[in-house]
HTML snippet that shows the backbone in 3Dmol.js (N, CA, C, O; Angstrom):
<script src="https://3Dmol.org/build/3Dmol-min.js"></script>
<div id="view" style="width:600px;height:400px;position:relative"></div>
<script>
const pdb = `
ATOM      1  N   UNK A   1       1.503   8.889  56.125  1.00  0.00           N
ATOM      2  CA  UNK A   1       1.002   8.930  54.746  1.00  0.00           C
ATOM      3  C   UNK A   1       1.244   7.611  54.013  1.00  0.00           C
ATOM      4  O   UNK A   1       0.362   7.184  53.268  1.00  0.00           O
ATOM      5  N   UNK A   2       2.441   6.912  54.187  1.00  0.00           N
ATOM      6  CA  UNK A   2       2.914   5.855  53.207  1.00  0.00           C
ATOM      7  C   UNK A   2       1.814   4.663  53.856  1.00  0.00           C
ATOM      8  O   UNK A   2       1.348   3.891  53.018  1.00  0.00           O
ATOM      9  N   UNK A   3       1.447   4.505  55.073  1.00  0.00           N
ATOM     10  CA  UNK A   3       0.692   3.500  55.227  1.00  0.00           C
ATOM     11  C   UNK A   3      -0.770   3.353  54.912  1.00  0.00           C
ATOM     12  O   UNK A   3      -1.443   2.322  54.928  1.00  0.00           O
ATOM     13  N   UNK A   4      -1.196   4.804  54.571  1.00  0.00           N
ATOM     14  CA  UNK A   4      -2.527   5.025  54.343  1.00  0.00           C
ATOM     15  C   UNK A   4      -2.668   4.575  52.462  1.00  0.00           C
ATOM     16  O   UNK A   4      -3.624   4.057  51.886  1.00  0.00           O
ATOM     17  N   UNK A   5      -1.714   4.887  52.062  1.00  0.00           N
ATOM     18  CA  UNK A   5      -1.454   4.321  50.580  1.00  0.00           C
ATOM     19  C   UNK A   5      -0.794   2.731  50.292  1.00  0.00           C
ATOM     20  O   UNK A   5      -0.878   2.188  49.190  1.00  0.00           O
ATOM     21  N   UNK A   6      -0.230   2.196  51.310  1.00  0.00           N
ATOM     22  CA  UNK A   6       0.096   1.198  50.988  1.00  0.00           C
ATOM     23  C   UNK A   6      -1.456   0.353  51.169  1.00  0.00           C
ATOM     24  O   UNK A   6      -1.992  -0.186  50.201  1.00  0.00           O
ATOM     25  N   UNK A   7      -2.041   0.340  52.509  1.00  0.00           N
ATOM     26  CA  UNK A   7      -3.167  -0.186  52.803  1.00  0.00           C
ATOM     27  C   UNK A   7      -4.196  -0.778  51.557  1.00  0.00           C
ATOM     28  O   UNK A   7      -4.065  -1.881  51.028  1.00  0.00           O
ATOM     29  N   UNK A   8      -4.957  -0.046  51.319  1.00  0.00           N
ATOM     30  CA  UNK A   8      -5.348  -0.311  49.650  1.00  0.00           C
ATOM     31  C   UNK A   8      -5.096  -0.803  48.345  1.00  0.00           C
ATOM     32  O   UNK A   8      -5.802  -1.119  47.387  1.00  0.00           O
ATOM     33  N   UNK A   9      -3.760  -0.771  48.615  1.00  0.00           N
ATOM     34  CA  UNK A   9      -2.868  -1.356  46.918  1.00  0.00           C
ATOM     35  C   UNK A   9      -2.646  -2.944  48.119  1.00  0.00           C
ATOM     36  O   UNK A   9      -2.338  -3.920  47.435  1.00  0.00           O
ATOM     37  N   UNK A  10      -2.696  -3.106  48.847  1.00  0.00           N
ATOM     38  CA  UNK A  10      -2.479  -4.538  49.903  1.00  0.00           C
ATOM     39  C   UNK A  10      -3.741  -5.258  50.008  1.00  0.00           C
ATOM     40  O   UNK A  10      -3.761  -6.488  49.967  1.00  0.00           O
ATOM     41  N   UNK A  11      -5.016  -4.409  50.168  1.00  0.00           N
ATOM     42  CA  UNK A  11      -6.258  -5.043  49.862  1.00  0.00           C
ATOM     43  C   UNK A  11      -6.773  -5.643  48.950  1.00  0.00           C
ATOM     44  O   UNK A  11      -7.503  -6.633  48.993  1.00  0.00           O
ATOM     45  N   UNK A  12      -6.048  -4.488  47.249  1.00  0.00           N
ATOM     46  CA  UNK A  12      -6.513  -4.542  46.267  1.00  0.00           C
ATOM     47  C   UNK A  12      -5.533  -5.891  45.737  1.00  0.00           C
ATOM     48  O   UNK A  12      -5.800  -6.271  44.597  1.00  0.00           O
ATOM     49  N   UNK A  13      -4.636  -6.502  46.325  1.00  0.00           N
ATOM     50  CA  UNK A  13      -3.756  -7.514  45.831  1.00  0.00           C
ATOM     51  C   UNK A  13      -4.671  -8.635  46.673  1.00  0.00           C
ATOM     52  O   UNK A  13      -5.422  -9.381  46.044  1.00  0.00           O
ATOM     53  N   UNK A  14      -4.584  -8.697  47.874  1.00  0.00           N
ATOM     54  CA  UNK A  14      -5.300  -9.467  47.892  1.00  0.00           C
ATOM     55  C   UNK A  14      -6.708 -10.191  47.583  1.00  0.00           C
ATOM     56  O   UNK A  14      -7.027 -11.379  47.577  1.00  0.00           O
ATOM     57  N   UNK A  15      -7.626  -8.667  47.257  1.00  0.00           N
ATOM     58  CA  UNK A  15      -8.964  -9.537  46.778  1.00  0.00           C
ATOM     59  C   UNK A  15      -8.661  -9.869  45.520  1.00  0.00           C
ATOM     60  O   UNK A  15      -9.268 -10.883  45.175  1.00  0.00           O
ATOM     61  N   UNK A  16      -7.637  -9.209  44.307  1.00  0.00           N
ATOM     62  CA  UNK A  16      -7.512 -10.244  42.906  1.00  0.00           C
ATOM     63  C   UNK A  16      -6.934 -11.514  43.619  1.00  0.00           C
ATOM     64  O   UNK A  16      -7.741 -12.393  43.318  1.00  0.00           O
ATOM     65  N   UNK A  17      -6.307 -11.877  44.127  1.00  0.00           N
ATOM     66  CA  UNK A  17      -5.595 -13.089  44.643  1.00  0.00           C
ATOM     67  C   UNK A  17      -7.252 -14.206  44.730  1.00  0.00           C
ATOM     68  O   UNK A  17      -7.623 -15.103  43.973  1.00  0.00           O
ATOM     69  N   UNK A  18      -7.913 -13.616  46.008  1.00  0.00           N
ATOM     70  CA  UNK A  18      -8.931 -14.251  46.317  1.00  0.00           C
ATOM     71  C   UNK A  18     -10.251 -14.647  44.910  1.00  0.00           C
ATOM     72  O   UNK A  18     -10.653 -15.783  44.657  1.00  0.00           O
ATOM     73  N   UNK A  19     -10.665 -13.454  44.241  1.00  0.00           N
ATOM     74  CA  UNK A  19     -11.338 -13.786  42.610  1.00  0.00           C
ATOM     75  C   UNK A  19     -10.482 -14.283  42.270  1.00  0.00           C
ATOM     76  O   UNK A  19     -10.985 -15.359  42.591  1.00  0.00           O
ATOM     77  N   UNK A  20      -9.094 -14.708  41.685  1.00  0.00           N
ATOM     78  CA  UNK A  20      -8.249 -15.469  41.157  1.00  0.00           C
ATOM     79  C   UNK A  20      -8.354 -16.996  41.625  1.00  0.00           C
ATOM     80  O   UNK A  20      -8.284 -17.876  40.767  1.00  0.00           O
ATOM     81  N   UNK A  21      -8.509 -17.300  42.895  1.00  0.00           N
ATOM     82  CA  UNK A  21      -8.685 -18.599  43.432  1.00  0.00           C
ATOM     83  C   UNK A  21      -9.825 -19.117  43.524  1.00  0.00           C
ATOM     84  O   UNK A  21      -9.946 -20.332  43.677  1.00  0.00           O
ATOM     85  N   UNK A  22     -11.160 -18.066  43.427  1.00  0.00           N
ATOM     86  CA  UNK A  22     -12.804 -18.622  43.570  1.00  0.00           C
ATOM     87  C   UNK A  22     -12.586 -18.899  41.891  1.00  0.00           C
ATOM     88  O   UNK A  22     -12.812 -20.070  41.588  1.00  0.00           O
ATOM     89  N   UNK A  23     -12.263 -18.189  40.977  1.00  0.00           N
ATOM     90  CA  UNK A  23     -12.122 -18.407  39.501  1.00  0.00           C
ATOM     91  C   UNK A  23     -11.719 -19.814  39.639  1.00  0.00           C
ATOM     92  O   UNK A  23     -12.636 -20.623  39.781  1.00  0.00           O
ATOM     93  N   UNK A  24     -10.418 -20.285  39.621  1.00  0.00           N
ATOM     94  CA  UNK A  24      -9.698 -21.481  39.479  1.00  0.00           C
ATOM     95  C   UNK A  24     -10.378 -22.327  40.445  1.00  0.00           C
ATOM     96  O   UNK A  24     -10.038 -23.429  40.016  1.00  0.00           O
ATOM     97  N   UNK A  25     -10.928 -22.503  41.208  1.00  0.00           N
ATOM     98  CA  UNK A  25     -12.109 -23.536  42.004  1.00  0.00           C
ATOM     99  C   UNK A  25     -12.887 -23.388  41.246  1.00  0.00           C
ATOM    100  O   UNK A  25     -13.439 -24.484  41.154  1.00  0.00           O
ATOM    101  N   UNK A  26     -13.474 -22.519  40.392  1.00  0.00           N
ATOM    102  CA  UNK A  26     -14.858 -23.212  39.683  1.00  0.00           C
ATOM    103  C   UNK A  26     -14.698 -23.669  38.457  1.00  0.00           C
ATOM    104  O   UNK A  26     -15.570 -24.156  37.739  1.00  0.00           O
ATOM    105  N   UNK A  27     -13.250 -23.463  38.149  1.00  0.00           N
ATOM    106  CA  UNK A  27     -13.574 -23.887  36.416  1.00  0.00           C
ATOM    107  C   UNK A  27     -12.873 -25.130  36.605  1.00  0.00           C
ATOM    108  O   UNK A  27     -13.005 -25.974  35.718  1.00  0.00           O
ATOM    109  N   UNK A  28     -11.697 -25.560  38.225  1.00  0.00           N
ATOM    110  CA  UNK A  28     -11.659 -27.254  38.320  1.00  0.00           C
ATOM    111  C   UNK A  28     -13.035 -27.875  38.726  1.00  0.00           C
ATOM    112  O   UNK A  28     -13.177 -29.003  38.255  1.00  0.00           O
ATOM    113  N   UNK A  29     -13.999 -27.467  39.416  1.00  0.00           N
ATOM    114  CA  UNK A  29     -14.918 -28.055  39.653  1.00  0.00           C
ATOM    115  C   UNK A  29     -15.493 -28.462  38.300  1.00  0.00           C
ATOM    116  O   UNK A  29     -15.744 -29.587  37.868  1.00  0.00           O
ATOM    117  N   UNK A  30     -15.696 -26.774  37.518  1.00  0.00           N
ATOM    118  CA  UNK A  30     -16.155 -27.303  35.902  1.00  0.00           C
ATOM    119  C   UNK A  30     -15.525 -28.545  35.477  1.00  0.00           C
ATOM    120  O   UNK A  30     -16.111 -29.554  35.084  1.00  0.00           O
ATOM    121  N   UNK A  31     -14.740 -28.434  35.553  1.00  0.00           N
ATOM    122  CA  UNK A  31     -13.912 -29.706  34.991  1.00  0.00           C
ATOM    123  C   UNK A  31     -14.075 -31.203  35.674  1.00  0.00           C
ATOM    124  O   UNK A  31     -14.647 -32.145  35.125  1.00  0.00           O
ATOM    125  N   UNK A  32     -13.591 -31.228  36.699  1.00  0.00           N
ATOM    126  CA  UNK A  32     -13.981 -32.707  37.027  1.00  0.00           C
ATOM    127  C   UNK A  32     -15.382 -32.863  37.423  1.00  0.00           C
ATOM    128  O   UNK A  32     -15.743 -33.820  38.106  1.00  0.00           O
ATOM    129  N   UNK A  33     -16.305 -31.809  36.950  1.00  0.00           N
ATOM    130  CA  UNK A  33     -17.991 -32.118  36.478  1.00  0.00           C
ATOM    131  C   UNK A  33     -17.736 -33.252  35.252  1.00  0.00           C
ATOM    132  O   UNK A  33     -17.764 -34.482  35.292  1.00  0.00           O
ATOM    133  N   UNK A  34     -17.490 -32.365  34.210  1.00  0.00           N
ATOM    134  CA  UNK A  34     -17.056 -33.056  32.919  1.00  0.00           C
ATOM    135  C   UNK A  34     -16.186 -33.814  32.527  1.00  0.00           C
ATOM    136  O   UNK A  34     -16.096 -34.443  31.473  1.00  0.00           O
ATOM    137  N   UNK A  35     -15.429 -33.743  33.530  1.00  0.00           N
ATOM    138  CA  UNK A  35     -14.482 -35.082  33.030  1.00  0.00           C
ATOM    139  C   UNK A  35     -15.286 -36.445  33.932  1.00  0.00           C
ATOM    140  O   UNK A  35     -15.215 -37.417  33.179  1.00  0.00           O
ATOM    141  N   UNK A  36     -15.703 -36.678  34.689  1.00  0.00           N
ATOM    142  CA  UNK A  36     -16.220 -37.575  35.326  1.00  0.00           C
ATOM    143  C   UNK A  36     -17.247 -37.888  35.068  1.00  0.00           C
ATOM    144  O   UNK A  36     -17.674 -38.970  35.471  1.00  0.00           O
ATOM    145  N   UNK A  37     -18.051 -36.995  34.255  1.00  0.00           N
ATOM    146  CA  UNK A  37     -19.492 -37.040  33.348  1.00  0.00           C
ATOM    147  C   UNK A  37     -19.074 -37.992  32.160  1.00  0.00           C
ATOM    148  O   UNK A  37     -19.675 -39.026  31.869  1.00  0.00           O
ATOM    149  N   UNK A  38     -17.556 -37.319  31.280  1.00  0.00           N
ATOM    150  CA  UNK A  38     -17.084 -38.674  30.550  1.00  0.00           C
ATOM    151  C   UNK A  38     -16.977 -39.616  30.595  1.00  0.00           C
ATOM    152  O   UNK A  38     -17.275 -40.481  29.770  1.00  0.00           O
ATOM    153  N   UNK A  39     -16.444 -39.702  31.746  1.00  0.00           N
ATOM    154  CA  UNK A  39     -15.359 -40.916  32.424  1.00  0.00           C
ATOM    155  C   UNK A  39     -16.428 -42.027  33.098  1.00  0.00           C
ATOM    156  O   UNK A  39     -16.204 -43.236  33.036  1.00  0.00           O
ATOM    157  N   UNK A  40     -17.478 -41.529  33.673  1.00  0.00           N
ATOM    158  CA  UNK A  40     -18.400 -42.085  34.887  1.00  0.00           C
ATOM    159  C   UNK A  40     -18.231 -43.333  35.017  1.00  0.00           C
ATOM    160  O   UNK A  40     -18.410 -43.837  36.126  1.00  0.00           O
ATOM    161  N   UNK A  41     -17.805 -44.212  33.791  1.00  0.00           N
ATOM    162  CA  UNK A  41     -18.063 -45.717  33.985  1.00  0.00           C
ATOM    163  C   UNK A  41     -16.709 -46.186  34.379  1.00  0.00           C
ATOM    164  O   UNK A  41     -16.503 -47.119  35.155  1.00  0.00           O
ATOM    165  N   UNK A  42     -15.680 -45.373  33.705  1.00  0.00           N
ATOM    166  CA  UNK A  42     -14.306 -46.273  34.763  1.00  0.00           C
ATOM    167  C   UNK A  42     -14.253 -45.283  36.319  1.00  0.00           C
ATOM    168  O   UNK A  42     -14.375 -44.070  36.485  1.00  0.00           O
ATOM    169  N   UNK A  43     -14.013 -46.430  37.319  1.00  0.00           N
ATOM    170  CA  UNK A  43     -14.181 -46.043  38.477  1.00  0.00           C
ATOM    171  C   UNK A  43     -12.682 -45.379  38.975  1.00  0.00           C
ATOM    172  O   UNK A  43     -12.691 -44.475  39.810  1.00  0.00           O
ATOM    173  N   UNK A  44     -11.596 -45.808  38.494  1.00  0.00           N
ATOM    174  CA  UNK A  44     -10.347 -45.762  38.785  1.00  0.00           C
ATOM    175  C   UNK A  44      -9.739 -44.580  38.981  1.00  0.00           C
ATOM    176  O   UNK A  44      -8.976 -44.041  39.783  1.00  0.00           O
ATOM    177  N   UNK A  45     -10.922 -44.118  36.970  1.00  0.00           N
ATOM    178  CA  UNK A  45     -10.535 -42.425  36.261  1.00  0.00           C
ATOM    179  C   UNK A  45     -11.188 -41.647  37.726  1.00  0.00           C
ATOM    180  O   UNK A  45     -10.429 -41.272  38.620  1.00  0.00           O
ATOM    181  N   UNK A  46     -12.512 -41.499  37.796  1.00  0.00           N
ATOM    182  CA  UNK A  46     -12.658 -40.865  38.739  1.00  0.00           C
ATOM    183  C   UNK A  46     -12.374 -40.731  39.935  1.00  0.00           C
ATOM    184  O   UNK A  46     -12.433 -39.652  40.524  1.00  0.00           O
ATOM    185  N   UNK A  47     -12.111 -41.553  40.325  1.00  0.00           N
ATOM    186  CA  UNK A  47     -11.500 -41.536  41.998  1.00  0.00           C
ATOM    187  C   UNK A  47      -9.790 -40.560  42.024  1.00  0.00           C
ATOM    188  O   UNK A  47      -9.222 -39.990  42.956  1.00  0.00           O
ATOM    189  N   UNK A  48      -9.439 -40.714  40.693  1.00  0.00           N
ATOM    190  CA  UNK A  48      -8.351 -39.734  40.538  1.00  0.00           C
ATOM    191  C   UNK A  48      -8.426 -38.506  40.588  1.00  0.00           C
ATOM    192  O   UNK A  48      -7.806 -37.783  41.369  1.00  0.00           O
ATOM    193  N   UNK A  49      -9.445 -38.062  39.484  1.00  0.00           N
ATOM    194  CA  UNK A  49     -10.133 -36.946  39.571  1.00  0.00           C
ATOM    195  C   UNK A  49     -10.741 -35.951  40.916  1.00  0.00           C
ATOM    196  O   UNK A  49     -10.711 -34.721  40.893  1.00  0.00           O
ATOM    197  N   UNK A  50     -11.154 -36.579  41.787  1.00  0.00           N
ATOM    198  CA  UNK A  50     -11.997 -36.580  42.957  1.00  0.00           C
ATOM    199  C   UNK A  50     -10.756 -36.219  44.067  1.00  0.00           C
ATOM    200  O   UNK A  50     -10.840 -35.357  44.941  1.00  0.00           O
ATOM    201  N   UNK A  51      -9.553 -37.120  43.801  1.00  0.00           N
ATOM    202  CA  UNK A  51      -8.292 -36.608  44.213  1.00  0.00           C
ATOM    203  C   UNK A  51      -7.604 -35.200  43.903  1.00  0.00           C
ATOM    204  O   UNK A  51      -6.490 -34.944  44.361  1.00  0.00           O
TER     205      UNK A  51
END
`;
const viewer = $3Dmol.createViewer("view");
viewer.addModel(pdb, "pdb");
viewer.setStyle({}, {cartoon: {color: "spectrum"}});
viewer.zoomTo();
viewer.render();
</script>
């Protein structure tokens, strides 16, 4: 019984984990969209960014 209930609350942690990390990849991508959209002309800023 305990494994048939743990199973699910173990899935359900991991797929928030996984939407938690596709979230935070797109809103850094958002970001060094726009920050490098600012920045575009110093080369230095972006290559940091890009890092």
């Amino acid at each position: 019984m305990k494994q048939k209930v743990i199973y699910p609350i173990k899935s359900l942690l991991l797929n928030k984990r996984h939407i938690i990390e596709i979230i935070n990849d797109q809103l850094k991508h958002l970001f060094r969209i726009d920050y490098t959209h600012h920045r575009y002309r110093d080369k230095n800023q972006s290559e940091i960014i890009i890092l």
